[in-house]
C-alpha positions in Angstrom: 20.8 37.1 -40.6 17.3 37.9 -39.3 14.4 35.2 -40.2 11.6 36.4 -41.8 8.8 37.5 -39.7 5.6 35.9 -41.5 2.2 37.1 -40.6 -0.5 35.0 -39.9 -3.0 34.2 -42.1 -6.2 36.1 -40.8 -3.7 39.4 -40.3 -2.6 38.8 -44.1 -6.2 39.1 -44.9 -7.5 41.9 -42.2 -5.1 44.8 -43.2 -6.0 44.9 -47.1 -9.2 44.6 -46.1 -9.0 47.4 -43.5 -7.4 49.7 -46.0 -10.3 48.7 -48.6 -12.8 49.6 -46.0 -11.1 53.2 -44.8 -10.5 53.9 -48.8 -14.4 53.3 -49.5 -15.3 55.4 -46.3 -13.1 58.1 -47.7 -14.6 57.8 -50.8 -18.3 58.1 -49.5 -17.2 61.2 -47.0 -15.4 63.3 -49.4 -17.8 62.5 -52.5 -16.6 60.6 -55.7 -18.5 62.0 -58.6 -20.3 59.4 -60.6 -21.6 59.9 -64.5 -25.1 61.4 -64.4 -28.2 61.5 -66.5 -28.1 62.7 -70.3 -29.3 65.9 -70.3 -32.3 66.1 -72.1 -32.7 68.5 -75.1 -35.5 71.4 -74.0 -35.0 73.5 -77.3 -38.8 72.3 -78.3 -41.2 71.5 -75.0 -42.2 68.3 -75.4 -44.9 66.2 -72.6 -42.0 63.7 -71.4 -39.4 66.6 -70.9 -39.4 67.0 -67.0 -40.2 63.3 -66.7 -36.9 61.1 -65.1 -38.9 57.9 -67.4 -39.6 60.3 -70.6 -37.7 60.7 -74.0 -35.0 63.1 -74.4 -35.7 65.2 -77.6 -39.7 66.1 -79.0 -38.7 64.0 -81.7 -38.4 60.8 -79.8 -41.7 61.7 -78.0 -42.9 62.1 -81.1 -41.3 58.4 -82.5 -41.2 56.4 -79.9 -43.4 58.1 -76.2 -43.9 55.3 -73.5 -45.1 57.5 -71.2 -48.6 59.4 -73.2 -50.3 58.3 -75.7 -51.6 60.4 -78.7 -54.5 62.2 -76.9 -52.8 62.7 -74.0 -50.1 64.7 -75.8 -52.7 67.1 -77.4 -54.2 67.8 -74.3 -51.0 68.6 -72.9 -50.0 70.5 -76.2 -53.4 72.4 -75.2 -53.1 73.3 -71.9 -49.1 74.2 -72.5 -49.9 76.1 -75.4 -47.6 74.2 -77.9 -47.9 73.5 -81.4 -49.6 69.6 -81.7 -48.3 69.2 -85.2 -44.7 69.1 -83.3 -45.8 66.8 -81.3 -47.8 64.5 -83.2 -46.5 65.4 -86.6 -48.7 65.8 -89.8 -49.9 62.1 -90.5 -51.4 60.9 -87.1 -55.3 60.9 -87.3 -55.5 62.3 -83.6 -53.9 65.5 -85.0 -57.3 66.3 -86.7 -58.9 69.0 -85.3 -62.3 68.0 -84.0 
């Protein structure tokens, strides 16, 4: 009967991580799709919509916009052409006209 060949240490360590390293490198050169993005809902144009920081739907923008403040969503409603009552909705003061 044969003994046992037993590699040493450092080898025992070396070839999983050789096979890690040519797995990751295949990985990068082939392309492993990762999750992307929620697509944002452009049924109603909205200030934030091609903004990667913005809200995803005109009625967050209209809740809860970090990225405008009132005015500046009805001079972008002006300039775009877009309803401000959408944007703003019926009870904010800045939707006054004047």
């Amino acid at each position: 009967m044969r003994p046992r060949l037993r590699l040493p240490r450092r080898r025992r360590f070396v070839q999983p991580a050789a096979l890690f390293a040519l797995l990751v490198h295949l990985g990068a050169t082939v392309g492993v799709p990762l999750p992307g993005a929620p697509a944002k809902d452009r049924s109603r144009p909205f200030p934030c919509m091609d903004r990667r920081c913005g809200c995803h739907s005109a009625g967050e923008c209209r809740e809860s916009c970090c990225c405008f403040s009132d005015e500046e969503k009805l001079a972008w409603a002006r300039r775009h052409q877009v309803d401000p009552e959408t944007l703003l909705g019926g009870d904010s003061p800045a939707a006054a006209p004047g």
